[in-house]
C-alpha positions in Angstrom: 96.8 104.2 130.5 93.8 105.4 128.3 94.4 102.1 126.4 94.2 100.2 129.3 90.1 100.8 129.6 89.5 100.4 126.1 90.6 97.1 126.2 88.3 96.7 129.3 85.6 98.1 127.5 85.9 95.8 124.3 87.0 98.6 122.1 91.3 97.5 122.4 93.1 94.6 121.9 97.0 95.0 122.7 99.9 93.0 123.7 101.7 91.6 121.6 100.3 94.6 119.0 97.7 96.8 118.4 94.1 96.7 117.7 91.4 99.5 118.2 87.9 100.1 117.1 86.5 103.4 117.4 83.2 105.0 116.3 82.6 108.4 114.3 79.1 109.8 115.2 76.5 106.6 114.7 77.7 105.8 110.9 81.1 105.6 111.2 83.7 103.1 112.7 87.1 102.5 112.0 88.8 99.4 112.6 92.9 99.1 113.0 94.2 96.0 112.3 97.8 94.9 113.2 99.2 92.9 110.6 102.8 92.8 111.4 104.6 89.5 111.0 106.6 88.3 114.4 109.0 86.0 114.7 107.8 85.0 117.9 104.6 83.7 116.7 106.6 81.7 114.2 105.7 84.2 111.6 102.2 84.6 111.6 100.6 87.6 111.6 99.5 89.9 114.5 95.9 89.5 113.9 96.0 85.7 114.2 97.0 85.7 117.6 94.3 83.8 119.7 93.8 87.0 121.9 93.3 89.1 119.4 91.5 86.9 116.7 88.5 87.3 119.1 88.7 91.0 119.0 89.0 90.9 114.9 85.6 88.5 114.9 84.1 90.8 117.3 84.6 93.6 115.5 82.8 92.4 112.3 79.6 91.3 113.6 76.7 89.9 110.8 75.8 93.1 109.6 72.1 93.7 111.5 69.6 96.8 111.9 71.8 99.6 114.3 75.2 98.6 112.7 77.2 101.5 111.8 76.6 102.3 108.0 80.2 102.5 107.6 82.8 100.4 109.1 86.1 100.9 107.8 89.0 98.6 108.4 92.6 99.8 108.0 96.1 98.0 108.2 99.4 98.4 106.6 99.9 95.4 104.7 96.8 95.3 101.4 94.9 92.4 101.0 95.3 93.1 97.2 97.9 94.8 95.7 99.8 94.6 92.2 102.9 95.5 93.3 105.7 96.5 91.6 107.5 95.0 95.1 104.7 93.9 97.3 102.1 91.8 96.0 98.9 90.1 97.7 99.1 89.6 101.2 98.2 85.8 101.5 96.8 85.5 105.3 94.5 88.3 104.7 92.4 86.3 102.8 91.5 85.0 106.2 89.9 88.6 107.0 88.0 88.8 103.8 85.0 86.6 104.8 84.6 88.8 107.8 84.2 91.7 105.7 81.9 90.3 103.9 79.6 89.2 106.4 79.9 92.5 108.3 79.3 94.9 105.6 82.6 96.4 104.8 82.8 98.5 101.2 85.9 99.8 101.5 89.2 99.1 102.9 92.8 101.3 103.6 96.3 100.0 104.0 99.4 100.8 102.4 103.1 99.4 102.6 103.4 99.4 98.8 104.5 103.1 98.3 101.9 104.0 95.6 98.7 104.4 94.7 96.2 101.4 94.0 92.5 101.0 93.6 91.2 97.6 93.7 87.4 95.8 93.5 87.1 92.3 95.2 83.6 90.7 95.9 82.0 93.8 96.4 84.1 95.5 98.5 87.1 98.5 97.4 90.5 98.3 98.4 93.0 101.2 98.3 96.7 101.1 98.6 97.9 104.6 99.5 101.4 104.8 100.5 103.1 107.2 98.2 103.0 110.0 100.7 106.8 110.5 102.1 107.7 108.2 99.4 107.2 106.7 96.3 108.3 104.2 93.9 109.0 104.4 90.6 108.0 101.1 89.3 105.0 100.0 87.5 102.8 97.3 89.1 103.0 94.0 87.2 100.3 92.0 88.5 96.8 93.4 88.1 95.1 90.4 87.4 95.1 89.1 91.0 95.1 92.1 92.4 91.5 93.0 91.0 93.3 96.4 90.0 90.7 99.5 88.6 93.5 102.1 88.8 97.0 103.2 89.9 99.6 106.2 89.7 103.3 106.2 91.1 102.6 109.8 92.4 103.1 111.2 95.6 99.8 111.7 97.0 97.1 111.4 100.1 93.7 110.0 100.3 91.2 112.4 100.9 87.4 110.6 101.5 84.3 112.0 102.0 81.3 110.4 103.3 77.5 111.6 102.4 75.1 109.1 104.0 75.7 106.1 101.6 77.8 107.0 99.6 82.0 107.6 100.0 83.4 109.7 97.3 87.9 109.1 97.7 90.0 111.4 96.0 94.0 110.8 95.4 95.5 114.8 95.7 99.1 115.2 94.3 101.1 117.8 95.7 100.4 121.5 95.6 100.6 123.6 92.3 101.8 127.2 92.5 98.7 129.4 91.4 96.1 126.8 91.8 93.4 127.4 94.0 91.8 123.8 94.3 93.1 120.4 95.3 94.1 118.7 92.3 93.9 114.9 92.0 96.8 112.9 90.6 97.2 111.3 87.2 95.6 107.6 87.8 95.9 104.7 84.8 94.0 101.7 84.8 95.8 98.2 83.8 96.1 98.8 80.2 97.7 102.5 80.2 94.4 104.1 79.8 94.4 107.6 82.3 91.7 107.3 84.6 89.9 110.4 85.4 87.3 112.0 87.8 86.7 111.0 91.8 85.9 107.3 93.2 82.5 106.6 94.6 81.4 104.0 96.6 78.0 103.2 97.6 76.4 101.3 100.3 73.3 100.2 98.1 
């Protein structure tokens, strides 16, 4: 199995779970965190699991000279999110200092099934999980969530990275007769509509 020698290699961690690092030319990395809940492990999550917390440290090192310029965990449960049904996920506060340390500016994830942009310490946070379905519902706790913006609109994530600097998009679905992508209606916690692309910067 192809997984099987990325585990030997330091790149996998699997069983119970899954875990993989991998890099995009020398700037990039992407880092997949498993943060399902099992009952097994009397309900902690995935990533706590002693085999695997050493992969997680490992794979947010003190940021040093030759460290990717990007590296980009990703996860289905949010660190932060206002809800309307999911809110904050607690143990991932347990991740954040590693993030810190390592670097990280931005973060994916998703299980609430819209659109969320948060700002923590430094570090972005998107919540995009309104593309097979969304809900309805307003969020109701953007306070703790660090919320900047948020739509209920079907949608996908589309980020582009320029040296140091990540531009994200959220793209709503197709309109007959237009010839561009067009982003989705965004507000930010007080009903305000929140236009133009996101940009993150390294510096």
């Amino acid at each position: 199995m192809r997984i099987s020698g990325e585990e030997a290699a330091g790149r996998a961690s699997f069983g119970p779970g899954l875990f993989y690092r991998v890099r995009y030319g020398s700037d990039i990395e992407f880092v997949c965190i498993d943060t399902s809940k099992e009952g097994f492990f009397r309900g902690h999550r995935l990533f706590e699991f002693p085999k695997h917390w050493g992969f997680v440290e490992t794979s947010f090192p003190p940021a040093v000279v030759g460290s990717p310029l990007w590296r980009i965990p990703f996860a289905h449960h949010p660190p932060y999110s206002a809800g309307p049904q999911h809110h904050n996920t607690k143990e991932m506060a347990r991740l954040i200092p590693l993030f810190q340390r390592s670097g990280v500016k931005v973060m994916f994830s998703g299980h609430e099934h819209n659109f969320q942009h948060s700002r923590a310490d430094g570090i972005d946070y998107f919540v995009t999980g309104a593309a097979g379905k969304f809900r309805a519902g307003t969020p109701d706790d953007f306070g703790s969530a660090h919320t900047l913006s948020w739509s209920t609109q079907c949608h996908l994530v589309l980020a582009r990275i320029e040296g140091d600097r990540m531009t994200v998009r959220a793209i709503g679905e197709h309109q007959p007769g237009a010839a561009d992508l067009v982003d989705i209606v965004r507000k930010g916690p007080d009903g305000e509509i929140v236009t133009g692309p996101i940009e993150i910067r390294r510096s």
